[in-house]
C-alpha positions in Angstrom: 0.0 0.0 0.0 1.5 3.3 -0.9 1.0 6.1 1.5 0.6 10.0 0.1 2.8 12.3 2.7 2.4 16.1 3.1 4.8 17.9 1.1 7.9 19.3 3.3 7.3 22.5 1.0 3.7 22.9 1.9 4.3 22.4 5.6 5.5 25.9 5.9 2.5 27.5 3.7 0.1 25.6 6.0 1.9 26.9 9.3 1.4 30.1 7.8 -2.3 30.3 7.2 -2.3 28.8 10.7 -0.7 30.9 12.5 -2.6 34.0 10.7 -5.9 32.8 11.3 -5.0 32.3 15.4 -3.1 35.4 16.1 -6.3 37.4 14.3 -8.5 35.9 16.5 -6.6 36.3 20.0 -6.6 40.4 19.3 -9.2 42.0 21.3 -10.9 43.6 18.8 -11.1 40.6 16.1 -15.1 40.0 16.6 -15.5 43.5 15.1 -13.5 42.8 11.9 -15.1 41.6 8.5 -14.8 42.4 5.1 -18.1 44.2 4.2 -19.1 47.9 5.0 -21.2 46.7 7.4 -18.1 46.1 9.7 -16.7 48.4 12.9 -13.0 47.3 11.4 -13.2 46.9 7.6 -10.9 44.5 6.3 -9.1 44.3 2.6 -6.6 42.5 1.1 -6.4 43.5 -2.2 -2.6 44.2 -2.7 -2.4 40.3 -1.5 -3.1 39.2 -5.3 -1.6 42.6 -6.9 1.8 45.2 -6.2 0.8 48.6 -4.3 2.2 50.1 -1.1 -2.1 51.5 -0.2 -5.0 50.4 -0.6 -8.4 52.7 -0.9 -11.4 52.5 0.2 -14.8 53.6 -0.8 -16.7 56.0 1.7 -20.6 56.8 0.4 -22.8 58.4 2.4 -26.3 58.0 2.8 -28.6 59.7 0.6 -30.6 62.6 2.1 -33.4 63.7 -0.9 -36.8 63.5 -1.0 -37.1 61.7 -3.9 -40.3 61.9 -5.9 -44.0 60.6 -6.0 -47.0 60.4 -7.6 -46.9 60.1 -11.3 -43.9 63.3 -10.9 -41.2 62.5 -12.7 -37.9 60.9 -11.6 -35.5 61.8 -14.4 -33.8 64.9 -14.0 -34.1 64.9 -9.8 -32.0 62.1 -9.6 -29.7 62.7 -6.6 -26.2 62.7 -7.0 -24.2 60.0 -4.8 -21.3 61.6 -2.3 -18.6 59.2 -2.4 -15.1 59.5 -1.2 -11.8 57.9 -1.0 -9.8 57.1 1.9 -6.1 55.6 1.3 -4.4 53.1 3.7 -1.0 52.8 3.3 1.1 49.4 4.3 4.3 48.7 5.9 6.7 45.9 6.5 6.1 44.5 9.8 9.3 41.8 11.0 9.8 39.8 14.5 11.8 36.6 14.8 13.5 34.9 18.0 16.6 32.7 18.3 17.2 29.6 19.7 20.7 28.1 20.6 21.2 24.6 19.5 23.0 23.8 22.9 19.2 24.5 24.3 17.0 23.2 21.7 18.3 20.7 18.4 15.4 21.2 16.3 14.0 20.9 12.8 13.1 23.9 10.8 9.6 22.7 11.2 10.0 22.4 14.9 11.2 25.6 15.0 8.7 27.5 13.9 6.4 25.4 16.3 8.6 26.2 19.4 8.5 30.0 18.7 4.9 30.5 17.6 3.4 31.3 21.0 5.4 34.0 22.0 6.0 35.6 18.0 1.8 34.8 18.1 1.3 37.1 21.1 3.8 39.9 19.5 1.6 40.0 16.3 -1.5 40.1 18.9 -0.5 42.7 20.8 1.2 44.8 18.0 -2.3 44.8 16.1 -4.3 45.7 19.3 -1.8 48.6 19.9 -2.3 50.1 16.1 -5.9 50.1 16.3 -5.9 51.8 19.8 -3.3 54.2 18.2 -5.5 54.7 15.1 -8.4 54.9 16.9 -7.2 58.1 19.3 -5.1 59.5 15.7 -6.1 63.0 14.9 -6.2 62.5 11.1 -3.7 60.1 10.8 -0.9 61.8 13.6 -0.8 60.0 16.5 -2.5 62.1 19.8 1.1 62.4 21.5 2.5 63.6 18.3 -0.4 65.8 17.0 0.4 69.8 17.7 -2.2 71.8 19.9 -2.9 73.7 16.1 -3.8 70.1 14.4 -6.3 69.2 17.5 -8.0 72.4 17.0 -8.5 72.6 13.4 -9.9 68.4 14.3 -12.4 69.8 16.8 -13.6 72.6 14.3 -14.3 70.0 11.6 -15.5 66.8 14.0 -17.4 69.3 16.6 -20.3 66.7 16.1 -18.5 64.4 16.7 -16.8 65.6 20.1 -18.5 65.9 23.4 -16.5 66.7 26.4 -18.0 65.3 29.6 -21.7 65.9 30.3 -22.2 69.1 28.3 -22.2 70.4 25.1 -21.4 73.8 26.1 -18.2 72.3 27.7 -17.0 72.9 23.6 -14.8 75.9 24.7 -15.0 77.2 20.8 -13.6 74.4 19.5 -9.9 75.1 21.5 -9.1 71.2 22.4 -6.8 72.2 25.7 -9.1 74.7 26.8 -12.4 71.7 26.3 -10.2 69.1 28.3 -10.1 71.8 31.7 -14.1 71.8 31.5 -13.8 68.4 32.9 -14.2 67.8 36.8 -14.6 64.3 38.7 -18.4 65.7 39.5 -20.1 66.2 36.8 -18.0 64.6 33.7 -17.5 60.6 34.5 -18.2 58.1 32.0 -21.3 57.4 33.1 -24.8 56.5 31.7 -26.8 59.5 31.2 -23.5 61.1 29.7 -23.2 58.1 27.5 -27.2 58.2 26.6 -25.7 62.4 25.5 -23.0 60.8 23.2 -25.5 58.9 21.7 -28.1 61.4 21.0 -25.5 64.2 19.4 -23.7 60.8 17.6 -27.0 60.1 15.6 -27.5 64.0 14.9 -23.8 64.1 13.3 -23.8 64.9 9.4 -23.0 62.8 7.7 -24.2 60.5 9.9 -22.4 57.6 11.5 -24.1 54.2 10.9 -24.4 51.7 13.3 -23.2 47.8 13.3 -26.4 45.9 12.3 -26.6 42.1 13.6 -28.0 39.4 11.7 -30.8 39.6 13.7 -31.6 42.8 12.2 -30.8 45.3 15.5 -28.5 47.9 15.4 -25.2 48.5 17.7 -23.1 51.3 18.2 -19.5 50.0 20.1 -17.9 51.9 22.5 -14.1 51.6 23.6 -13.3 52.7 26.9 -10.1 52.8 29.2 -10.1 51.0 32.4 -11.0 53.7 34.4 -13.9 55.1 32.8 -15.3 51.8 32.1 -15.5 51.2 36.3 -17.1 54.8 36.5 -20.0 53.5 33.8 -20.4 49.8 35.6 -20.7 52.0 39.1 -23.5 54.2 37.4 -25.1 51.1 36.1 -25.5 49.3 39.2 -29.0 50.3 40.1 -29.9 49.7 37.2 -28.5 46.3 36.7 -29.6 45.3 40.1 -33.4 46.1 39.5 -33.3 45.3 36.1 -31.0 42.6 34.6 -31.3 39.0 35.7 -31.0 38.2 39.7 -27.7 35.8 40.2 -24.0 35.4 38.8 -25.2 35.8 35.3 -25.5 39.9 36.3 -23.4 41.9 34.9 -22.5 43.4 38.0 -20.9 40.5 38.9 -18.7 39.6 35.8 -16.1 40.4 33.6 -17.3 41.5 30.2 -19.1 44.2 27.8 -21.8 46.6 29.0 -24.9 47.6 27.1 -27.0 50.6 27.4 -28.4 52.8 25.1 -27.9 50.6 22.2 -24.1 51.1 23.0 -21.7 48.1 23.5 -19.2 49.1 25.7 -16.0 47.2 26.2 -13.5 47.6 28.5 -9.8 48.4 26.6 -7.3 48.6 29.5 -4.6 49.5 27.0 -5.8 52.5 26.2 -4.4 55.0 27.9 -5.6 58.2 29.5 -4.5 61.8 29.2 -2.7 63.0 32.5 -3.8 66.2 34.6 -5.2 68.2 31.5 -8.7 68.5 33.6 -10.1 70.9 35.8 -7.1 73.0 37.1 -4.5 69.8 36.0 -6.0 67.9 38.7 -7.8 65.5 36.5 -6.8 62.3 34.6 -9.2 62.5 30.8 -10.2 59.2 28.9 -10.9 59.1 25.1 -13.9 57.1 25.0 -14.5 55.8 21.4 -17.9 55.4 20.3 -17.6 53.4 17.0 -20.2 52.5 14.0 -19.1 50.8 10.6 -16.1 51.3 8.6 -14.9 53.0 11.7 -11.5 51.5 11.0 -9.8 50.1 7.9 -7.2 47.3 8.0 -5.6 46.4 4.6 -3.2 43.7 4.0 -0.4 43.5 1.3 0.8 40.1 2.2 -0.1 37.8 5.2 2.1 36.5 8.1 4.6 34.0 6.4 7.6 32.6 8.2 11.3 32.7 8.0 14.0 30.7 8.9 17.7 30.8 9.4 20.4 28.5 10.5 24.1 30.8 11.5 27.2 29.9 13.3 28.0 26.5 12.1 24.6 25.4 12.7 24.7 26.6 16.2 22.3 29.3 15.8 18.8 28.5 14.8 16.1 31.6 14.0 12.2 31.9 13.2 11.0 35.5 11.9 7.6 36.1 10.7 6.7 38.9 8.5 3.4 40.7 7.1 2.9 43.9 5.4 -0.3 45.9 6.3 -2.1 49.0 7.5 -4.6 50.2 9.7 -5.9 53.8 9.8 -9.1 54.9 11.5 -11.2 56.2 8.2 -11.9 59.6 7.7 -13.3 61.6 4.9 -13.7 64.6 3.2 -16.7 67.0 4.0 -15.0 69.9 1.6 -15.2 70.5 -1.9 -11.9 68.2 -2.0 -12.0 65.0 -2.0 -9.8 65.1 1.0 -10.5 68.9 2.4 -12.1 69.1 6.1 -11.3 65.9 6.8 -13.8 63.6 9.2 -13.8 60.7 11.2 -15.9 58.5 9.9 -17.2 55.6 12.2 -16.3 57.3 15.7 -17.7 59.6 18.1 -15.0 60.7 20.9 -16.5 60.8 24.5 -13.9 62.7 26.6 -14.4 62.3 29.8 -12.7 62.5 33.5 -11.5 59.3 34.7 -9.2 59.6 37.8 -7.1 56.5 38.9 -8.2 54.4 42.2 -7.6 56.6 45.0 
């Protein structure tokens, strides 16, 4: 009886699409990513079958006419579609590890297998800390790195998209240092009837931000928040939970996991980091909350993970790398007469609010 073998050169192609698939689904925020517009994290992989260093996407807004009825007629008050573009460009992205043969004597094969926990939970984390950096990017500069000038000319064009604590008067004419010193640890906690505020000035924005719709039909805005002001909106909630969610462990008070209120999904991000004394006189640590709706991020793919190997000093020396080249941008738009003038996030609301550590 002849037996068929896997091919030694397809073992490493099949470690490949492996190891892809798992680290994907160990980042945080891989329940939100798809491939249709319907997704929070829009996913493409064009440049995978074709050369390119970016990749663009589509925006098109809803349509906002009347239309016509009756027996009036539709030609000539058709309404014109507003589209946009939105380019992601893609990098190289390398990590490898090392292993001395005195430790280890191993196969190529082997190899690969010995290192892929710790180069899957690099890749993990790596993505998880693009998106969050993405997310908190003011029009593709990351916050840290963003001038005081750039902030206030991303207020000015995303002022419906910005609410500082638990007013909309807290917008101090659209001066981003002077909104973040309107915050106190009173009034301006992540909390639910602040949240229920976001929400109502989120669905006024223009043009509007859609949500997430389920199979089921219902409709889901997701909101990102930072350790701190995620306690703040499960200590609001607790009233509420404990007269009107289920009685027992299966409470939400009493578990780990998302919070929903408002038709908000809210998900606790302790990564995410918090803005230091900016609030109320300096003496108050301020959260980016990140309300999200589709195609609030875009992730684009040039080539998958694939895997390297190398074998130095006399055989003593044995490395793994893996490598993938890819992008991710939070999506913004144009609402000028440019395709790319007055630029706007697309898919996310920012909730600043106060969020003090544990005392």
């Amino acid at each position: 009886m002849a037996l068929s073998a896997a091919s030694a050169g397809l073992t490493p192609q099949q470690w490949d699409d492996q190891f892809f698939t798992s680290y994907v689904r160990a980042n945080q925020f891989a329940r939100y990513m798809g491939t249709t517009e319907n997704a929070l994290i829009q996913v493409k992989e064009d440049l995978t079958k074709k050369n390119g260093d970016s990749v663009t996407y589509a925006l098109v807004n809803d349509l906002t006419g009347a239309g016509v009825t009756g027996s009036s007629a539709l030609e000539g008050s058709e309404e014109a579609l507003n589209s946009r573009s939105f380019k992601v460009s893609v990098g190289l992205l390398r990590n490898g590890v090392v292993v001395h043969e005195w430790d280890a004597q191993k196969s190529a094969i082997d190899l690969r297998n010995a290192a892929r926990s710790q180069l899957k939970m690099w890749a993990a984390k790596k993505m998880r800390t693009d998106i969050i950096n993405a997310l908190n990017s003011i029009n593709g500069v990351a916050y840290g790195s963003a001038s005081e000038a750039q902030k206030d000319a991303w207020l000015v064009d995303n002022a419906d998209r910005v609410l500082f604590g638990a007013a909309k008067s807290n917008n101090a004419g659209n001066d981003h240092s002077a909104c973040l010193t309107t915050l106190d640890t009173t009034n301006d906690k992540f909390t639910y009837t602040n949240l229920s505020l976001a929400r109502r000035i989120l669905r006024q924005a223009n043009p509007g931000i859609r949500p997430v719709m389920l199979e089921d039909g219902t409709e889901w805005y997701v909101a990102f928040a930072p350790s701190n002001a995620f306690r703040d909106l499960k200590l609001s909630l607790a009233s509420v939970y404990q007269n009107a969610e289920v009685r027992g462990e299966g409470n939400p008070l009493f578990n780990d996991g998302d919070l929903m209120w408002d038709g908000v999904i809210v998900r606790e991000i302790p990564e995410m980091s918090v803005i230091a004394d900016v609030g109320d006189g300096g003496t108050v640590d301020v959260a980016a909350v990140k309300i999200c709706g589709a195609q609030a991020i875009a992730c684009a793919w040039a080539q998958r993970t694939t895997s390297r190997t190398e074998t130095r000093d006399y055989g003593g020396l044995n490395g793994v790398a893996i490598q993938e080249i890819r992008g991710i941008s939070k999506m913004s738009f144009g609402k000028g007469s440019g395709d790319t003038d007055d630029l706007v996030d697309h898919g996310v609301f920012t909730h600043y609010v106060a969020a003090n550590p544990d005392a």
